[in-house]
C-alpha positions in Angstrom: -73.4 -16.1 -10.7 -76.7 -17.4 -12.6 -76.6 -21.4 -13.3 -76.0 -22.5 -16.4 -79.2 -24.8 -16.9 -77.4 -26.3 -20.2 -75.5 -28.1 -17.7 -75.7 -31.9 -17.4 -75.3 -31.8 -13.4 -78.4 -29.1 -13.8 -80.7 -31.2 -16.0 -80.4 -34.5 -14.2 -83.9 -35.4 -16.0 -82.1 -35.3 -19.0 -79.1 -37.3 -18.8 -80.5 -39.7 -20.8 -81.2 -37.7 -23.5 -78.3 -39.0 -26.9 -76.7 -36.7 -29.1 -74.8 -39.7 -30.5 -74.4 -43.4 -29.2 -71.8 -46.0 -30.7 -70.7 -49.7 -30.3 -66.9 -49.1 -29.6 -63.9 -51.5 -31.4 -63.3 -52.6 -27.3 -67.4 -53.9 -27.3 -68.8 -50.9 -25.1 -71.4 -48.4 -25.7 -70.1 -44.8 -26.4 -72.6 -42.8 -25.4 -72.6 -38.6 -25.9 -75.2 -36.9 -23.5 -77.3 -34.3 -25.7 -77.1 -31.5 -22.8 -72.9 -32.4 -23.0 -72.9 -32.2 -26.7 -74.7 -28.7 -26.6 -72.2 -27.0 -23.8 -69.2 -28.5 -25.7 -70.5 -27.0 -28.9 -71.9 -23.9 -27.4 -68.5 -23.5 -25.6 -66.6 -24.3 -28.8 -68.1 -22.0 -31.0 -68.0 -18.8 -28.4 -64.2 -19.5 -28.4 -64.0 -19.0 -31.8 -66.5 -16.2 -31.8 -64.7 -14.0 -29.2 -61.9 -13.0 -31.8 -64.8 -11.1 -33.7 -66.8 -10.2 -30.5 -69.5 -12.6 -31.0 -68.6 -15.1 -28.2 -73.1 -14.3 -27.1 -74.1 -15.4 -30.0 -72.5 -17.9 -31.0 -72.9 -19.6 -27.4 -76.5 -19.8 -28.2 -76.3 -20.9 -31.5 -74.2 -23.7 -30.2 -77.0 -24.7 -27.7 -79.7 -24.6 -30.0 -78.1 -26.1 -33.1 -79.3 -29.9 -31.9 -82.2 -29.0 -30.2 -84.9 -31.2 -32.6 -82.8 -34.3 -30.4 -84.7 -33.7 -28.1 -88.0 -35.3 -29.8 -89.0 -38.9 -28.6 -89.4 -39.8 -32.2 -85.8 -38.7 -32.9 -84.4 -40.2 -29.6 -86.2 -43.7 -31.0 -84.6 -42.8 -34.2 -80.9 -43.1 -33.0 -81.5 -46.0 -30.4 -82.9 -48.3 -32.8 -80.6 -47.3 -36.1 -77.2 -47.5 -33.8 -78.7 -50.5 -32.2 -78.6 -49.0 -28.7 -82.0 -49.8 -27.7 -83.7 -52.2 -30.3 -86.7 -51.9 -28.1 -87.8 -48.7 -28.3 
C-alpha cells in the first residue's frame, strides 16, 4: 500500500505548519496542523464525491485547496494576526 505523504505522522518537518490557530474561551491555544486540515478536507470532500464517482478528484482538490499556507509570509501572517506568535 503506497504512503499517504499528506499524512501528519509522514511529514514530521511539517507539523508546525498552521491552517488555523485560536486563543480558546478555557485560555489555550487551538491550534489546526495544515497537513491535518488538508487530509480532513481531502477526506471530506472524496466522501461526498464518491456518490457521483469522483471520490479521485475531489481528494486532490481537497489537498491542494490551502496549499498557498504553506508560504512563510502567510505562516507570519496568521501568527501575528491571531496573536500566536507576535514575534515572527
Amino acid at each position: 500500500m503506497p504512503v499517504n505523504i499528506y499524512r501528519r505522522e509522514n511529514l514530521p518537518m511539517y507539523a508546525d505548519i498552521l491552517a488555523h490557530v485560536k486563543y480558546s474561551d478555557n485560555g489555550e491555544w487551538k491550534i489546526h496542523p495544515l497537513q491535518e486540515h488538508l487530509h480532513a478536507t481531502a477526506t471530506r470532500a472524496g466522501e461526498f464525491a464518491a456518490a457521483f464517482g469522483n471520490r479521485d478528484w475531489a481528494e486532490l482538490l481537497g489537498y491542494w485547496h490551502d496549499l498557498g499556507k504553506f508560504h512563510p509570509e502567510w505562516q507570519r501572517y496568521l501568527r501575528r494576526k491571531s496573536g500566536y506568535d507576535e514575534e515572527n
